[in-house]
N, C-alpha and C positions, 0 to 999 in steps of 0.2 A: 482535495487534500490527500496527503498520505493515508497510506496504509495500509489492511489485514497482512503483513509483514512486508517483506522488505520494498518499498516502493518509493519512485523518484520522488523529491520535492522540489519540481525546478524553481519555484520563487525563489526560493532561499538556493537555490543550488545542491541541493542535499537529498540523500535517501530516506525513506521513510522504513516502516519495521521491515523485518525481512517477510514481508508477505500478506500483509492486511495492514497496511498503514493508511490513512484516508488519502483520498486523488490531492496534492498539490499543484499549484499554479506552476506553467513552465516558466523559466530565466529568459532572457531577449536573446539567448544565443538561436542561432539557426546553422553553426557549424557542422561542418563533415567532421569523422573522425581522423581525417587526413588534418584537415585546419585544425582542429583541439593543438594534437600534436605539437603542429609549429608552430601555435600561436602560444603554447608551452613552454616551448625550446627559445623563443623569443623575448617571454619576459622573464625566464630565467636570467638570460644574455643581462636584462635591463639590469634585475636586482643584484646580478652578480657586480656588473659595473656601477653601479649606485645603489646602495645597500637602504639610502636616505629616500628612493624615489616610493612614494606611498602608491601614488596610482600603479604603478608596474608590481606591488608587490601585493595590493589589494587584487588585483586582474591576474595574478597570478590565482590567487587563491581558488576565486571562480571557474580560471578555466582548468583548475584541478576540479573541481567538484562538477563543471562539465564531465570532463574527462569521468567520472566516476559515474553521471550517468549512463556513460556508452561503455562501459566498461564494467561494471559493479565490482570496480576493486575496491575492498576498504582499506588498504594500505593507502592509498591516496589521502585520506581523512588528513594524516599526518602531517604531509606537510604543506597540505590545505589551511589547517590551523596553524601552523606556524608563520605561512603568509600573512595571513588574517590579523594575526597577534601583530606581528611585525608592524603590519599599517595601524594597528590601534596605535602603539607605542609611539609611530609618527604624528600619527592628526587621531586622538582621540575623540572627537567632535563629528568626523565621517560618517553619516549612517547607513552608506553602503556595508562599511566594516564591518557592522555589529549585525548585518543583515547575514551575511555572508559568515561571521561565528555563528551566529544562530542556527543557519543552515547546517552546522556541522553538529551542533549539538544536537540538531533534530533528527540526524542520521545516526547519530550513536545511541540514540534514544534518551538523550540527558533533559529530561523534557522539562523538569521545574528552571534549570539552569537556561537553556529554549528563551522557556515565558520569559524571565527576568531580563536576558538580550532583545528578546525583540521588545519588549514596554524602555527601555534602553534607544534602541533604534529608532522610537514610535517618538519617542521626547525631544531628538534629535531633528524629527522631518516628521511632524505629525500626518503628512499628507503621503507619502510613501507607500503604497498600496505593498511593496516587497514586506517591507515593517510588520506593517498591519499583518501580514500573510504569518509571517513567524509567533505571532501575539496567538491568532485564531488556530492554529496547530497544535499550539504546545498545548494550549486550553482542552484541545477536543483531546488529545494522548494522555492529558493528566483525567480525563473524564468530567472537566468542568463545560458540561454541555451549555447548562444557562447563560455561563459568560462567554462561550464561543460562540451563543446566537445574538446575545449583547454584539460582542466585538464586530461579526459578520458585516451585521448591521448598519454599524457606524463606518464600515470599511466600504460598505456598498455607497452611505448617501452621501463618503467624497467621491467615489470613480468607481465605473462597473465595466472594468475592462476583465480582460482573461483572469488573472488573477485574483482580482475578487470574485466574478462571476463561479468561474470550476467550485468555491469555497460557497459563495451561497447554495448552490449545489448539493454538496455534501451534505451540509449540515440540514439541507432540507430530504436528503437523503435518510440520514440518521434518523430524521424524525418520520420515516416513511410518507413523504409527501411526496410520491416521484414525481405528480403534474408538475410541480413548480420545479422540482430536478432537475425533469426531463426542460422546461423552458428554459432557466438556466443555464444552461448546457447548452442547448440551441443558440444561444443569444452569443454564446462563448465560439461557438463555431462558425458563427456568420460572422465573427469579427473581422475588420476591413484590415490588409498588410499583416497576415500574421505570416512569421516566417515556419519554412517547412515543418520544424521542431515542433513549435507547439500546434500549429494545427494536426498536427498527426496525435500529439498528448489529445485534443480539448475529443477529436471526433473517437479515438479509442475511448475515452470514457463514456462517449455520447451513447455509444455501440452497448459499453456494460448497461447503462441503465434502461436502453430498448429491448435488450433480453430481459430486466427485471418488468419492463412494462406489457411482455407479452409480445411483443414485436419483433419474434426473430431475423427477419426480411431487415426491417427495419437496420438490426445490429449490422447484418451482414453489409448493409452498404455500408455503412459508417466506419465498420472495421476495414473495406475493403478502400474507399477512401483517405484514412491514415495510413495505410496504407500505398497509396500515390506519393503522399508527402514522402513520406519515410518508407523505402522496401524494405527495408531492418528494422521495422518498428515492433522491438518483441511484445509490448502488452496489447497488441491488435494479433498480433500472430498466435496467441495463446486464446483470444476472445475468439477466434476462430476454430483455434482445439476445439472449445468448451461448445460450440455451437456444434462441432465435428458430434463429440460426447452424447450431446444433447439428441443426436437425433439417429445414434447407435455405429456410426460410422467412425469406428476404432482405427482402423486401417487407414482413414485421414487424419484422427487427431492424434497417435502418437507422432507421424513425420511434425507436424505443425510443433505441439507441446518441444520437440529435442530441438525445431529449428529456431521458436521463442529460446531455449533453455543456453544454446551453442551463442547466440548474440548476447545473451545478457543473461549469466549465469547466475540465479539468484535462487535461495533455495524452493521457491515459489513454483517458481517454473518448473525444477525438475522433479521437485515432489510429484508435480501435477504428470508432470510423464512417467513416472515410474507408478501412480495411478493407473494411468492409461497402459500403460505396458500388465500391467499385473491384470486389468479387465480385458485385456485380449489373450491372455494368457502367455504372456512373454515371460517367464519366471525369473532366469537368470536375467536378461535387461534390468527385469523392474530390481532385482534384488543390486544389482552395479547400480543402477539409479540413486535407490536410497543411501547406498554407501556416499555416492558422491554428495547427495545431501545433506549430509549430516556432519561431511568434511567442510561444507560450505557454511554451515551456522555457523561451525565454531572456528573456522577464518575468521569470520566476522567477530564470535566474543573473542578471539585473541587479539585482537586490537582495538579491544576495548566499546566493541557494540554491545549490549543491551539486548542479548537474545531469549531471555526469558521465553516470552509467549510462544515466540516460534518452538522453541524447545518441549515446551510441556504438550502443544497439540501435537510434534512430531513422535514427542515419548507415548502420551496418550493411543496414538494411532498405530504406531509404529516400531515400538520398543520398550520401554519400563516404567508401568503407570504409577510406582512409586516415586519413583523421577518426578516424572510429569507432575503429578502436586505437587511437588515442592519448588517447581518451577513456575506452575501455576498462581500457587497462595502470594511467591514475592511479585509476582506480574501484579496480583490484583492488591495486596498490601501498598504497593506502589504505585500504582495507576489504574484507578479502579473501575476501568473502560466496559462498556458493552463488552468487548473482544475478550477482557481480561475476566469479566465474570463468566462467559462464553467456556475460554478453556478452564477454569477451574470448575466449572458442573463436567465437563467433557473427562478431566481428569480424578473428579470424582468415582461418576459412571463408569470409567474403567477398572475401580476399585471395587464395584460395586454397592457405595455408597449414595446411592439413587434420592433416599428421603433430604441429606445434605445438597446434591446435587441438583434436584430439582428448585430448592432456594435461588440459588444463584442461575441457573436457568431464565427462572423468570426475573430476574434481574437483566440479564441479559437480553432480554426482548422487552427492558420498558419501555423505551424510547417509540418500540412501534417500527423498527429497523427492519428492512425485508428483507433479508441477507441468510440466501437458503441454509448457507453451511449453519447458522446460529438455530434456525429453523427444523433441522434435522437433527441436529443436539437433541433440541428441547424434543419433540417427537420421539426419541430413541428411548429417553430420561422416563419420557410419560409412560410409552408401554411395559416399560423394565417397572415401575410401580403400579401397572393396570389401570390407566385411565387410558380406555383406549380409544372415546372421543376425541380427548383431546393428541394422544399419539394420531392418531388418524386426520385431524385438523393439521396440524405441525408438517405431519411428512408428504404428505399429498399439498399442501401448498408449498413447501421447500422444492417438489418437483414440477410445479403449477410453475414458478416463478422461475426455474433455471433449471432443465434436467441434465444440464453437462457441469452442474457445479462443482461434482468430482466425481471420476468415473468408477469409484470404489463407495463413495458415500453414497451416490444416488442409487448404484446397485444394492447396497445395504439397505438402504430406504424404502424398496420395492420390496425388497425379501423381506422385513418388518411389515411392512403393508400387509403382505398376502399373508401373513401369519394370526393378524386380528381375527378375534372371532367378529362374523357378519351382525 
């Protein structure tokens, strides 16, 4: 499933936050970005000359919100949705249609709006595993974890294809259970006929969760395998950075992090380089970096994405941590995700409000979620109020678990470390 922002959701066709969104299931396309194009340009043709024809204007829609995968433009969204409306208005009964709104609403982050289309879509073809996929999304973005392990559930014991599979996954993720992650995952990547697309999606995330299990070797084929699939496959080329990070070798992971950032520019990715640029000591790079990311959020909120989160951990990290709460409180007022309690201790903490901060922290790790960035938060939070057991717990397995999870935070993380008293 989508997520930590901006991230694909191919079931639905749509992106997830700009950069911690949970993994979604891929869409059946396996096009090139050559084929997007003309298969573009083709049912434009259709719906130009038949304005009535629903299938060319529903397949319109999709192979915009393809296109927006290979691309991370959100100006796409637009007339994404307008397709999509267009085939409601024709065959309102479709529940590819509603699959395919939903999708866009999940990229703009309209996540209560999300739920209601896909239980929509779900009423329509209760067997739909797409459906179902947009139901479990919006559930985990609005923070209703109980009903997205409900929903999961019920979506596994009709079909345990990619789609549901990546999705049990997650959410066994979230709950820190990577065995059962990691076999999901596996079960998702052994799938027979998948085309290029999503096997290159199912084994890049296979890759993320073999770094969280300790398995670097492990990642490295997996990424290098989606790799096969897809040679432009930016979320394996960035799992390669972090692996670069991970084992000090800066001079590999900023080329990788700029060649992720150059295919699929999303602020994720280049944050993560202008990271890696700034720990090798590149200053101006890192400092055009961030400029460039920060033009990239707010691309996204001027058309109307939902970049809160992203916002408050870049303000947090990176520029005005009075910003950043107030970017933080409407993330977690509104969806009061792990992530969302995450950057509001994070934008606390930079306030230096640590006793506040430390509340929501642990919040942030109730679930049991291994997710070192949250990990190193809480760690940070702890020795800024002198528990430094628990600082020392937090930050040593934040590093235990991923030492390239950012080339600026796990350096931070060290230099906290070495700072405890023994």
């Amino acid at each position: 499933m989508p997520t930590g922002s901006i991230e694909v959701v191919p079931a639905a066709g749509s992106p997830g936050p700009l950069g911690s969104t949970p993994p979604a299931a891929p869409g059946p396309s396996g096009a090139t970005v050559s084929q997007t194009v003309a298969e573009i340009a083709r049912l434009q043709s259709l719906v130009e000359a038949d304005p009535a024809n629903v299938d060319a204007q529903r397949d319109l829609g999709f192979a915009l919100l393809q296109r927006f995968r290979e691309t991370a433009d959100p100006n796409l969204y637009a007339p994404a949705e307008t397709a999509f409306e267009a085939a409601r208005a024709l065959d309102p009964l479709d529940p590819l249609v509603y699959v395919g709104i939903g999708g866009v609403q999940l990229g703009k982050h309209e996540f209560a709006d999300a739920l209601d289309t896909g239980r929509a879509a779900v009423e329509r073809s209760p067997s739909l595993a797409s459906a179902r996929a947009v139901v479990v999304d919006a559930l985990v973005e609005l923070g209703r974890y109980d009903e997205a392990d409900t929903a999961v559930g019920e979506m596994f014991a009709l079909r345990s294809d990619v789609t549901t599979l990546s999705r049990v996954s997650y959410i066994n993720e979230l709950h820190g259970r990577l065995d059962v992650a990691l076999t999901a995952m596996r079960m998702a990547a052994a799938s027979p006929d998948l085309v290029p697309e999503n096997a290159a999606f199912v084994n890049g995330l296979l890759g993320n969760l073999l770094v969280y299990s300790g398995d670097p070797a492990g990642a490295a084929d997996a990424y290098a395998t989606a790799l096969t699939f897809v040679p432009a496959h930016a979320p394996s080329l960035a799992g390669q950075a972090r692996l670069a990070v991970g084992r000090g070798d800066l001079a590999a992971a900023v080329p990788l992090f700029g060649r992720a950032a150059d295919i699929l520019p999303l602020p994720e990715y280049v944050i993560a380089l202008a990271e890696a640029q700034t720990a090798a000591g590149m200053a101006d790079a890192a400092g055009d970096s961030f400029k460039l990311a920060r033009a990239e959020i707010q691309l996204f909120q001027a058309v109307g994405v939902v970049v809160d989160l992203d916002l408050a951990l870049f303000e947090a990290d990176h520029g005005d941590p009075a910003k950043a709460l107030e970017y933080a409180q409407a993330t977690y007022d509104a969806t009061p995700t792990v992530r969302a309690a995450d950057a509001l201790a994070w934008a606390l903490h930079a306030l230096g409000r640590d006793a506040e901060a430390k509340k929501r922290s642990d919040e942030a790790l109730r679930l049991g979620y291994l997710e070192p960035l949250l990990l190193y938060h809480a760690g940070a939070i702890d020795a800024a109020l002198g528990d430094m057991k628990a600082a020392r717990r937090n930050l040593k397995l934040a590093l235990a678990i991923d030492p390239g999870f950012s080339a600026t935070g796990a350096a931070e993380a060290r230099r906290i470390l070495a700072s405890l008293p023994s």
